[in-house]
ZALO-261336 format. One record per residue (C-alpha): residue number from 1; residue in one letter; chain; x, y, z. Coordinates in pm, 1 decimal, always signed. Layout:
! ZALO-261336
R  voza  drenmi  drenvex         u         v         w
R   NUM       A        A         X         Y         Z
...
! end
This chain:
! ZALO-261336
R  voza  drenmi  drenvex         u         v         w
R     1       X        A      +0.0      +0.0      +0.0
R     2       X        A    +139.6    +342.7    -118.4
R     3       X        A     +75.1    +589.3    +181.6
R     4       X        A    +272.7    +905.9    +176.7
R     5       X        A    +295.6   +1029.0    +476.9
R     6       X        A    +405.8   +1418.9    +540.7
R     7       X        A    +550.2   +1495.0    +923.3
R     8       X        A    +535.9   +1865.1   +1079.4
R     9       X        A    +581.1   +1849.3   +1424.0
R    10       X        A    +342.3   +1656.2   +1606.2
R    11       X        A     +86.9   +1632.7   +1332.2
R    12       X        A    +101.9   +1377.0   +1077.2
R    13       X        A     -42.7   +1399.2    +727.5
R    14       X        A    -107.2   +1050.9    +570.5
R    15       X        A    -263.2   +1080.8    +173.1
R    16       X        A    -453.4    +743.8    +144.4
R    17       X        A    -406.3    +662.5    -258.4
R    18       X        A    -625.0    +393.2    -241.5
R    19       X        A    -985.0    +401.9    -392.0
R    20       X        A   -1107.9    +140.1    -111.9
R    21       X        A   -1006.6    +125.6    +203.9
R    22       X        A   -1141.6    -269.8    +254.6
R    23       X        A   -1031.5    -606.6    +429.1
R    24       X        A    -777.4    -620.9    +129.1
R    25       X        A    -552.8    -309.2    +264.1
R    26       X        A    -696.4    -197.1    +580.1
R    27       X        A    -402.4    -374.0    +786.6
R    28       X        A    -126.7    -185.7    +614.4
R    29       X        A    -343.6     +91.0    +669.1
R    30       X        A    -348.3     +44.6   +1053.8
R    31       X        A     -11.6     -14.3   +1058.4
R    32       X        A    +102.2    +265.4    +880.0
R    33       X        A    -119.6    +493.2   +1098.8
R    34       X        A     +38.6    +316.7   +1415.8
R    35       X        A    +397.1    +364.5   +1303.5
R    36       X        A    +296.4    +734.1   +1315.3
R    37       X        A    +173.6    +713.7   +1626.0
R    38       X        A    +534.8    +516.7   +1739.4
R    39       X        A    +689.8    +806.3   +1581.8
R    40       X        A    +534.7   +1078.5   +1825.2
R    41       X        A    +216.1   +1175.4   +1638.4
R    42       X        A     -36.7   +1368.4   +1840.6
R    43       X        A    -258.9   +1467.5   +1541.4
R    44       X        A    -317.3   +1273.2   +1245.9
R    45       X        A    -474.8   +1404.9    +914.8
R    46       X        A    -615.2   +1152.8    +692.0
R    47       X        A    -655.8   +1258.3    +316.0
R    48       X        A    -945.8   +1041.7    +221.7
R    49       X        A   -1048.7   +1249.4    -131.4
R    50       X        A    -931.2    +978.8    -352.1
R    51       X        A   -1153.7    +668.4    -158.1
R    52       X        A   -1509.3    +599.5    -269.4
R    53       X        A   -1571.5    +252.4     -49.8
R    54       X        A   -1498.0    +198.3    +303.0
R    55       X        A   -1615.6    -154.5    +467.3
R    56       X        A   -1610.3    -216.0    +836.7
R    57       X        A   -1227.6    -323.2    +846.1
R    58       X        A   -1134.4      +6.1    +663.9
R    59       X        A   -1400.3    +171.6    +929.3
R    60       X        A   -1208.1     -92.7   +1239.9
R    61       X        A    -864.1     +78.6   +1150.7
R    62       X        A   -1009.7    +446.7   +1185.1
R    63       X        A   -1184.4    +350.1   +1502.1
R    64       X        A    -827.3    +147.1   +1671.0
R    65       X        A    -614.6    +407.4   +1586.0
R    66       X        A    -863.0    +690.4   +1763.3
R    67       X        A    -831.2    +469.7   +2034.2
R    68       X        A    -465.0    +531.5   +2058.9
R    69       X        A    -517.0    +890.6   +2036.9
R    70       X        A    -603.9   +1093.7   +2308.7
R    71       X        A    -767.4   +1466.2   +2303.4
R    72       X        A   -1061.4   +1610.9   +2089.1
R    73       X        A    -921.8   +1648.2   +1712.7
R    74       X        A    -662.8   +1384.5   +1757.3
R    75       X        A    -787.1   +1183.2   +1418.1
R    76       X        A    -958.9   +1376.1   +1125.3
R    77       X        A   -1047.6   +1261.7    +785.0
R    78       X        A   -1062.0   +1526.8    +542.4
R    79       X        A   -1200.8   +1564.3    +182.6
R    80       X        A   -1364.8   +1267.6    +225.5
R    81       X        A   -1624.1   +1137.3     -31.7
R    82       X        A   -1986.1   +1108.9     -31.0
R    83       X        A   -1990.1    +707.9     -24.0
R    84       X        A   -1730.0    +721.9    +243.6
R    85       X        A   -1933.1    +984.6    +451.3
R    86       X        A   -2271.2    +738.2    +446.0
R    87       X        A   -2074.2    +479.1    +575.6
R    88       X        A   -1904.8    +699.5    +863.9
R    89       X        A   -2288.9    +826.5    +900.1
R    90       X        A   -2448.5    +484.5    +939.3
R    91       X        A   -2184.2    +344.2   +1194.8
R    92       X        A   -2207.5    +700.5   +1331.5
R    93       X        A   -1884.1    +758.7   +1398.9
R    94       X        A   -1954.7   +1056.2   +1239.5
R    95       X        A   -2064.6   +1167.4   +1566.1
R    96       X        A   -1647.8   +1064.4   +1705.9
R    97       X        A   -1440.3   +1199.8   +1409.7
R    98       X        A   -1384.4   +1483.2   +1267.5
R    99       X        A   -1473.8   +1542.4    +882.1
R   100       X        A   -1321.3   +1872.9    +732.6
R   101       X        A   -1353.6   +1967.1    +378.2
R   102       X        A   -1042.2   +1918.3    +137.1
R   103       X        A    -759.5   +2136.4    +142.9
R   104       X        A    -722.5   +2458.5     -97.4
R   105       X        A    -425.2   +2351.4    -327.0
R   106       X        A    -104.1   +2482.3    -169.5
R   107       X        A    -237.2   +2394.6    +137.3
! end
């Protein structure tokens, strides 16, 4: 799984590549998001505008790695897609993450 990952400071911005985050990747997904967290992340940024699908393992690795977190704003998605925001919506962990709209280029 192809995951760049951008450091600056504390906060950690990971650009997930992949069109579906499913039972097929979502374990290199965790454990690129954990070796952020081994590396000292306090915030990471998850750059979901280029996933349509999430199933309930892609949804499992968002949820573990929150876990790990600690503090309001700790895990965000942003830009992510309408099919990806139903399925946050119906496991309503809408309600636990934070969704922000995609960054202005240069950003």
């Amino acid at each position: 799984m192809n995951l760049p990952i951008h450091c600056d400071g504390e906060t950690f911005l990971v650009s997930l590549t992949e069109a579906r985050l499913d039972a097929l990747c979502s374990a290199g997904f965790r454990q690129a998001l954990q070796e952020c967290l081994a590396q000292g992340a306090r915030r990471i940024v998850v750059d979901m505008s280029a996933t349509s699908f999430i199933d309930s393992s892609g949804l499992g690795s968002l949820v573990s790695v929150l876990r790990k977190l600690s503090g309001p704003g700790s895990l965000v998605l942003r830009g992510v897609t309408p099919p990806v925001e139903r399925a946050l919506r119906l496991a309503r962990l809408d309600r636990i993450l934070i969704v922000e709209p995609a960054a202005a280029p240069g950003r």
